[in-house]
N, C-alpha and C positions, 0 to 999 in steps of 0.2 A: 595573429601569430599562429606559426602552424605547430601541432603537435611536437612536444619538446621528448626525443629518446629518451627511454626507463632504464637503460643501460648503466645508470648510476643511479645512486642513492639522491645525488642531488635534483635528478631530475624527478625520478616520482613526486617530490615536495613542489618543485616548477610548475608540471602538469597538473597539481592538487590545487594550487593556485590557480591557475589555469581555469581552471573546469567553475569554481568557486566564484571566484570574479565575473564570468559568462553568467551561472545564475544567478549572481544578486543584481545584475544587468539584464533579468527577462530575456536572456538568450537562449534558453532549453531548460531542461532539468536532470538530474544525475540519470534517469534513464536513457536520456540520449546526449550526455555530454562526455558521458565514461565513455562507452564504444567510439565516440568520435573521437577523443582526445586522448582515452588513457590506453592505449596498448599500441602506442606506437614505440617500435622498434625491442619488443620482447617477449617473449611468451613466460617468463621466469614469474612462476607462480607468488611469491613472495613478495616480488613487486609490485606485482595486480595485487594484491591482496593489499599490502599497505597505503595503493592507491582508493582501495577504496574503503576501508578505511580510515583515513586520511579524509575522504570526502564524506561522508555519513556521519563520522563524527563530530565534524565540525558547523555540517549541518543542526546535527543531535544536538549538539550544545553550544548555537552560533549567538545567542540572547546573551548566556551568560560569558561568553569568550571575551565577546566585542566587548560589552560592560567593563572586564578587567583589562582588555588593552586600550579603552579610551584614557584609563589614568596612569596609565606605560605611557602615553603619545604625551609628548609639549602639547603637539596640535595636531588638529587631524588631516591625516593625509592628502591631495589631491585628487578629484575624481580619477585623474588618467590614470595613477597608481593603487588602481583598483587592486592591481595583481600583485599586489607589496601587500595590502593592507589584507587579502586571503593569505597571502603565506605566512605575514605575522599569526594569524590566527590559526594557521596550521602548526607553527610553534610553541605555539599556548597550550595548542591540545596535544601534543607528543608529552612537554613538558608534565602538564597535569592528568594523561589519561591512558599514556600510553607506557608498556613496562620496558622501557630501551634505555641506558646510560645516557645518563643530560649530556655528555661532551656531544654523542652523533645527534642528538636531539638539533644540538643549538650549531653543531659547524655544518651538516648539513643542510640546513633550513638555509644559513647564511650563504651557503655557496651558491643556492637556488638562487639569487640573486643575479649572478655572472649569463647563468642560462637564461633567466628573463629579461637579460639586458637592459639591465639596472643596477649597474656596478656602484655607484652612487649610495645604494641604502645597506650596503655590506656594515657600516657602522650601527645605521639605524637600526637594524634586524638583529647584529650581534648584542647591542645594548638592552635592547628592551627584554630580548627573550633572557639575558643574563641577570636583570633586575625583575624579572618573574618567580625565573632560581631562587634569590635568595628572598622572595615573598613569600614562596611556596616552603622555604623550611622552617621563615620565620612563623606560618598560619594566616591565610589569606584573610582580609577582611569581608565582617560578612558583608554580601548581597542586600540592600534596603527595599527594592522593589521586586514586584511580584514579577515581570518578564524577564528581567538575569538571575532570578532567585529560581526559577519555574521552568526556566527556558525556554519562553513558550511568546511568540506575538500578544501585546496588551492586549487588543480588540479578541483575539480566540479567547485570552484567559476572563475577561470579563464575560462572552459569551456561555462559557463554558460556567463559569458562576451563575449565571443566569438560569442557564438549564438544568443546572445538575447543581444545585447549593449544596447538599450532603455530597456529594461526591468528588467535587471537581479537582482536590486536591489529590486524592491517588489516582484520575485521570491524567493530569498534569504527568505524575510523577512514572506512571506507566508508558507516558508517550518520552520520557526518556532511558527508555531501555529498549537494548532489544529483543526482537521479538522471537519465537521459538522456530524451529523447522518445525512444522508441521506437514503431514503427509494423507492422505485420502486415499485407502486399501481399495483397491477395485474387487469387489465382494464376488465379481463372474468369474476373475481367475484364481483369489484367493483368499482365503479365512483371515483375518484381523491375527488372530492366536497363532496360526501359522506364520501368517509374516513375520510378528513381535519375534517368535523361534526364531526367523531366518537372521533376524538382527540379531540377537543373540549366539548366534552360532559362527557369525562372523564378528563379535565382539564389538557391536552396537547398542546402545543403553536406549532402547524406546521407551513407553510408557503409554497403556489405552489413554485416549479420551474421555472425559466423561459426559460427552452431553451428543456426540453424534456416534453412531455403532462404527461409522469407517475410517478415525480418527485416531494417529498413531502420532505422539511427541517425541523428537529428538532430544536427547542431551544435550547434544553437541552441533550442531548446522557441518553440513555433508554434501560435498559434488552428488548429483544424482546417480551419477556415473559409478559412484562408487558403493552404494547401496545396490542391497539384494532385488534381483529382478525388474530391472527399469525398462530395459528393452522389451523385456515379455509384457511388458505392462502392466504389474500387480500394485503399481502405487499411481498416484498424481502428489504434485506440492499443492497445499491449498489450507488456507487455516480453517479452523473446527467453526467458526461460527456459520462460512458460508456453504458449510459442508451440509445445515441443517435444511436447506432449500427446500431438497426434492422431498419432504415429508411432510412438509408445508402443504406441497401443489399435489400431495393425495394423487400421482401418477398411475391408474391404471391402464391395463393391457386396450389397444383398437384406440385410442387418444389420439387426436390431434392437436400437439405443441408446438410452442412458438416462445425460443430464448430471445428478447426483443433488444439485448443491450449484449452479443455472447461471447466477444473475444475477449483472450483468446482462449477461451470454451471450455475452462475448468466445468462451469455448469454445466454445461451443453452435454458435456462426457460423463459427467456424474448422474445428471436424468437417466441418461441411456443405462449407463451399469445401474442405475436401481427399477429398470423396469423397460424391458428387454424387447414386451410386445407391445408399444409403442406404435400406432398408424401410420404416424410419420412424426417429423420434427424439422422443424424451421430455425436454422442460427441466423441471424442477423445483427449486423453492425454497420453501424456507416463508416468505418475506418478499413478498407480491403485490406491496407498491408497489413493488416492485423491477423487476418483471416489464415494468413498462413500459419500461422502458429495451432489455430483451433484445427486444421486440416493436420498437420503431423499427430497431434493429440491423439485425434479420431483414427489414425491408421498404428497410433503404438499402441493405443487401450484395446485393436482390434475391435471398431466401435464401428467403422468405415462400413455404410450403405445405404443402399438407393432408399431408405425412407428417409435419411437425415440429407436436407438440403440446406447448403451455404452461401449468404446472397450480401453484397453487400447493399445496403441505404438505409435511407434516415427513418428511422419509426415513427418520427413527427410526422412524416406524412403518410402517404396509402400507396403511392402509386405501384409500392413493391407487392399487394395483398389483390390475392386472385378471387376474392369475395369470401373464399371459405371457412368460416368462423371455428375460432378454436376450441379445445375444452379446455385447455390449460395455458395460461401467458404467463412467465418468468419477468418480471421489468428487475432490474438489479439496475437502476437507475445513476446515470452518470453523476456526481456528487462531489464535493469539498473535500472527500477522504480522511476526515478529522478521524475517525476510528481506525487509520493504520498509519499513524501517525513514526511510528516507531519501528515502520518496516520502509516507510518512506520520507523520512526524515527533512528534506529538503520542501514538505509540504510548508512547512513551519516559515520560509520562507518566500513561498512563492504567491500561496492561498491568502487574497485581501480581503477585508469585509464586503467590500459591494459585489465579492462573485459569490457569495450567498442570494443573495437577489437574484444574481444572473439565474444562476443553477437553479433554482426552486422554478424560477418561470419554464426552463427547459423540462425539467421533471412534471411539471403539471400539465405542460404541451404534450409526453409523452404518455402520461396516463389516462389526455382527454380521449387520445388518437387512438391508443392501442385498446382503449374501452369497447370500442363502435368493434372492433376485430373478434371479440370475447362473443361466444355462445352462451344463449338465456340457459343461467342451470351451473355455468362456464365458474372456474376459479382462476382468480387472479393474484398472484404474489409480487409484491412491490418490496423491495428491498434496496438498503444503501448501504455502504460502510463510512456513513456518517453518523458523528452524536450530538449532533446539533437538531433539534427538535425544529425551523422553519424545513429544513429539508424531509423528515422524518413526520412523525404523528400532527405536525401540525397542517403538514402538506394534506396527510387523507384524511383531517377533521375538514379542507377547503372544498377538497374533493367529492365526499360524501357529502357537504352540504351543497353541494352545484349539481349535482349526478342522480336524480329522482332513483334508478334503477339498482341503483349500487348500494348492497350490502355490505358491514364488517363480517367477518367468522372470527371468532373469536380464536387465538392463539393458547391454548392448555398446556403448560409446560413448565416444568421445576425449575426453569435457568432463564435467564437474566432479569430485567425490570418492567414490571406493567405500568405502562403507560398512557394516556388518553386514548389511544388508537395503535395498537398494536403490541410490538413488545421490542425494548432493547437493551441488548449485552454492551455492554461499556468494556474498553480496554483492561486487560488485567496481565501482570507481572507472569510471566510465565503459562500463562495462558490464552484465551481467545483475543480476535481483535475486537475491536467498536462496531458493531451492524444491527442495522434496524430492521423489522419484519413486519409487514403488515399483509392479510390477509383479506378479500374481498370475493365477492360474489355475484352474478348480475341476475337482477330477480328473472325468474324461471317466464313472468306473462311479457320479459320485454319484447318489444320487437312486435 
């Protein structure tokens, strides 16, 4: 079905379905389901906003939704009526999440039926969401199990029990919120204190960091466009934990680096603003169309020149490495994304058990390959925004036991959790996301 016009109310809920039913059918994910589907026929900000919306939160709390509309259904729907059983579920969540009068709640949802042409469930859509109404004033009953209680897939919540038994419950409950604007002050054009000012003087409520120097929270989430100095490039969006990178990899002046995983090149641009006289630097990714985005970056932070080279291929292999060994390698390794969970919400749905397996083997192809690239003496920082321990410490307890040459350094630092090999920050309510740090060395006589 092609993109249904946001030109109405009824349609934003159509399209919501829309984009909802495509992901639970492995057809994309809201980063490329939204731009395909959701902005046809309007630029009307309120409606993009409800669409998305509309999709992130149903995502956000699609465990517990479906749990409450399996006992709304007699029976459960047919597969083809994928797109009936997302838009009930878009009803569930206006109803219970969102601050709009129940009549546009429950007749718009219902009208979305005419546009998805399924004139047929205008009854069904109207009843259920009406006997939701009067559950919700009576006090819903509670949730008995941990995945619609938690909102969270069984197999991640047992996981996550596993690895984190003191924790796992304010993990859960952090991956249902969202998560803060976070911002990264480019310290070459301007002071942290300064900036917070600028916000301030345009009547923005920031708030420093506490755990990296160029770390500035929103109150409020903000078009860039509309914050002080974007074009001049005194900020990046990027949350505080991966912000702690480049202090990790000890960046001194005459270095040669190498970002082995970079778009689209948050990192890449933060190396460079914290350490200026850099030899050179190498971005790579095996995704080109990504590349573009690191390349705008590099020309708005005024970061753009000839020692920073942009290449696309795969770090698993070599054939892109001209022999000459780094001093520093960034891997920020491709992962599960359990740690942003609550900025990407439709993980919850997408991410199975057995692509933990996949991932870890890709991760450990990438750390075997990019080792041999690393100079004796050389530092290496392995990083995920994952909290799941096979991907994280367990991965470089395998690594350092295969790898004769290869050292830990140890990670010194007042914030997050020590762990077997490394160190990691768990998601937290108004603050950082989920990412893990591991530090390595390759002894100085290799080679």
């Amino acid at each position: 079905m092609k993109p249904i016009p946001l030109n109405q109310p009824a349609g934003v809920r159509a399209n919501a379905a829309l984009i909802l039913s495509r992901l639970r059918q492995e057809q994309g994910s809201l980063a490329t389901l939204l731009p395909a589907l959701g902005q046809s026929g309007t630029t009307d900000p309120s409606s993009l906003s409800l669409l998305k919306e509309l999709c992130f939160g149903c995502c956000r709390w699609y465990y517990q939704l479906d749990a409450r509309l399996q006992t709304l259904l007699g029976k459960p729907l047919k597969k083809k009526d994928a797109d009936i059983h997302a838009l009930l579920l878009t009803g569930l969540y206006q109803l219970q999440h969102l601050s709009m009068p129940d009549y546009v709640a429950i007749n718009e949802t219902v009208n979305a039926t005419v546009l998805l042409k399924k004139v047929w469930a205008k009854g069904l859509v109207n009843g259920v969401l009406r006997q939701f109404q009067r559950e919700l004033a009576a006090g819903l009953p509670e949730l008995k199990d941990d995945s619609s209680r938690y909102s969270h897939p069984q197999w991640l919540i047992k996981q996550i029990q596993a690895d984190w038994p003191e924790h796992w419950q304010p993990v859960l409950e952090a991956g249902n919120t969202q998560a803060p604007m976070t911002l990264r002050i480019n310290l070459q054009q301007i002071s942290r204190d300064s900036y917070l000012q600028h916000l301030q003087d345009a009547g923005i409520e920031g708030r420093a960091g506490l755990l990296a120097p160029t770390a500035v929270y929103l109150a409020k989430a903000s078009a860039v466009d509309n914050l002080p100095g974007f074009e001049q490039g005194w900020f990046s969006v990027q949350d505080e934990a991966s912000q702690l990178l480049p202090s990790l990899l000890k960046l001194e002046p005459a270095q040669h680096v190498l970002d082995a995983c970079a778009a689209p090149g948050g990192k890449t641009c933060h190396m460079l603003e914290t350490e200026r006289g850099l030899s050179s630097l190498l971005a790579l990714d095996i995704e080109a169309r990504r590349l573009g985005r690191l390349h705008e970056n590099l020309r708005r932070l005024q970061l753009d020149s000839d020692k920073v080279a942009v290449v696309s291929a795969d770090a698993s292999k070599q054939d892109w490495w001209d022999g000459q060994p780094f001093d520093r390698i960034l891997l920020d390794a491709p992962c599960s994304a359990t740690g942003i969970i609550r900025r990407q919400p439709d993980i919850k749905l997408l991410r199975q058990a057995p692509d933990i397996l996949r991932l870890a083997e890709l991760q450990a192809s990438l750390l075997d390959n990019l080792w041999r690239t690393l100079k004796p003496g050389g530092v290496m920082v392995y990083s995920t925004c994952s909290i799941l321990a096979a991907e994280n410490h367990r991965q470089i307890e395998q690594f350092l036991a295969r790898t004769a040459d290869a050292r830990e350094l140890a990670i010194t630092a007042g914030w997050g959790h020590t762990v077997e090999h490394g160190r990691q920050l768990l998601p937290v309510q108004d603050g950082t996301d989920g990412f893990y740090f591991a530090c390595l060395t390759k002894d100085v006589h290799a080679g």
